[in-house]
Every structure is written in C-alpha cells, then in structure tokens.
N, C-alpha and C positions, 0 to 999 in steps of 0.2 A: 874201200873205206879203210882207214886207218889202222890198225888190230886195236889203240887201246879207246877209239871211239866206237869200237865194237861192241867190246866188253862192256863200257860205259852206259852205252844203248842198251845192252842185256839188262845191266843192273837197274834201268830204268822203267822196261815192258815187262821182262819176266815175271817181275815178284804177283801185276794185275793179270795177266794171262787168263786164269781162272773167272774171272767178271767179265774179260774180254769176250772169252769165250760164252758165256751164259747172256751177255747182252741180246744177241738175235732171240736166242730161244724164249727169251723172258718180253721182248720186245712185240714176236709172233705171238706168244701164247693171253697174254696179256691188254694187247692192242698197241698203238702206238701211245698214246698219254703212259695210261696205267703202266705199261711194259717199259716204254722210258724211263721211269721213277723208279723202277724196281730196279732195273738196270744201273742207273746211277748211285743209288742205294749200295748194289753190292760193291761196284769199283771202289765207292768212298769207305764202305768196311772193311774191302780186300786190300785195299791200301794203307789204311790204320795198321791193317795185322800185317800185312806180307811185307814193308820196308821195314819195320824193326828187325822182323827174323831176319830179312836178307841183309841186313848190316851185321848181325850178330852172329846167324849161325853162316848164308852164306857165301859171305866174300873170305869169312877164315875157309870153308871150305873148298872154295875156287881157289883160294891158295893151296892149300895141303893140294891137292888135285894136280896144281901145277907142280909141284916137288916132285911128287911122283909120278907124276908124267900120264894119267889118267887122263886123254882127253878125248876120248870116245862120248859120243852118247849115252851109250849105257850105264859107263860112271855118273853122270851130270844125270840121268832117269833117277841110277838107284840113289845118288845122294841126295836129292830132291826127295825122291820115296822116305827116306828115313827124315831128314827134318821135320818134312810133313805128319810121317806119322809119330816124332816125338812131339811137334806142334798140339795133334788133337789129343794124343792120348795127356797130354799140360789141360787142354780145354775141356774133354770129357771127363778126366778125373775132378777137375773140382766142381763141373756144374752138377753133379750127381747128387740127388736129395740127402741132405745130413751133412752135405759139407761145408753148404752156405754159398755155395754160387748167386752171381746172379739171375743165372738161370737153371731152373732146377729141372733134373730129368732122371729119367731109368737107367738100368747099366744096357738095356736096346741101343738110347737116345747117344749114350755116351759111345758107344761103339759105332754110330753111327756117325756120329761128328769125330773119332779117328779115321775110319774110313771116306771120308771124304777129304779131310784135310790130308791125307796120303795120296787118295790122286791128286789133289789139286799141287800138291809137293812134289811128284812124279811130273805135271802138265809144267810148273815153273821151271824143272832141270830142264827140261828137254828144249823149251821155247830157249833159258837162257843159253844152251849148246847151240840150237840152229842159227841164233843172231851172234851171237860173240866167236863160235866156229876157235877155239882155245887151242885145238892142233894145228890151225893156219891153214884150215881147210877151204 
C-alpha cells in the first residue's frame, strides 16, 4: 500500500478504534438488538469527539513526530496517551457539579472519564502506528 494511503487510512480507523473495539463486548453483553445499538451509539459519539481532535491535536502531532523523527510505537502510544488525557481532563473538568456542564458529576466521575479518555488516547496512537507504519515499516 501506498505510505500516504496508509497514513490516510490511519486518519480514518484510528481516531473510532475505541467503539471499534467495545462493539463485540457491548454486542455479547447486551444481546445482539440491544448490543447493536449501543454499539452504534458509541462509534457515532466516538466519531463526533475523536475526528475534531484528530484534525486538531493529531495530524499537528503526526507532524511534529515526523520532524523529529519519532516513529516508534511508543511515541504514537505516548502521544495519543497525552491527547487523550488532555481530552478528558477538558471533559471531566467542566462536567463536575458547579460548573454547569451538561453532565454533571463528582471529582470520582470526572477522573474517571480522564482516565478513560487516556486509554482510549493511548488505543488511537497505537492502532494509528500499526496501519500508517510512519518509519516505513
């Protein structure tokens, strides 16, 4: 394949990776109707959130990566790891009661949804490294 229909393909799969991934689980756990619709559910949330970021925070940081020559996995984990968790700590900071979220929760709630949107930041680097392969691997 191509390298920049690689990359291309990355910026396509990666950003839903995390729905991708929850679809069986939610699918099994659920039934097939019920667990279908949840499923669907999350790809079309995980898609609303995760292509703005990945236009914004990272195809600037697929560049910077390229400048400097970062194209290991573990760069694309940890840069994904921090998007992500500057992602939730932006979502669990204002959904925290008194702040006027739309969804209001504890500072539990809110460290919970950082931590989630960190791995799920960590699962997007790592999916966009294994398909885009950046060192020409």
């Amino acid at each position: 394949m191509l390298p920049w229909l690689r990359i291309l393909t990355a910026f396509v799969v990666a950003p839903v990776a995390p729905a991708l991934a929850f679809a069986p689980v939610a699918i099994l756990a659920g039934g097939a109707p019920a667990g279908l619709g949840l499923a669907a559910y999350a790809l079309i949330l995980n898609a609303a959130v995760a292509y703005p970021i990945a236009l914004f925070a990272g195809a600037p940081a697929y560049r910077f990566f390229q400048m400097r020559g970062w194209v290991g996995a573990g760069a694309y984990a940890a840069g994904g790891l921090a998007v992500g968790a500057a992602t939730g700590a932006l979502a669990g900071g204002l959904s925290l009661e008194g702040v006027g979220g739309a969804v209001s929760t504890d500072a539990a709630g809110a460290a919970m949804m950082v931590a989630g949107a960190t791995l799920c930041g960590a699962l997007v680097g790592v999916t966009f490294w294994l398909i885009a392969r950046p060192g020409g691997g």
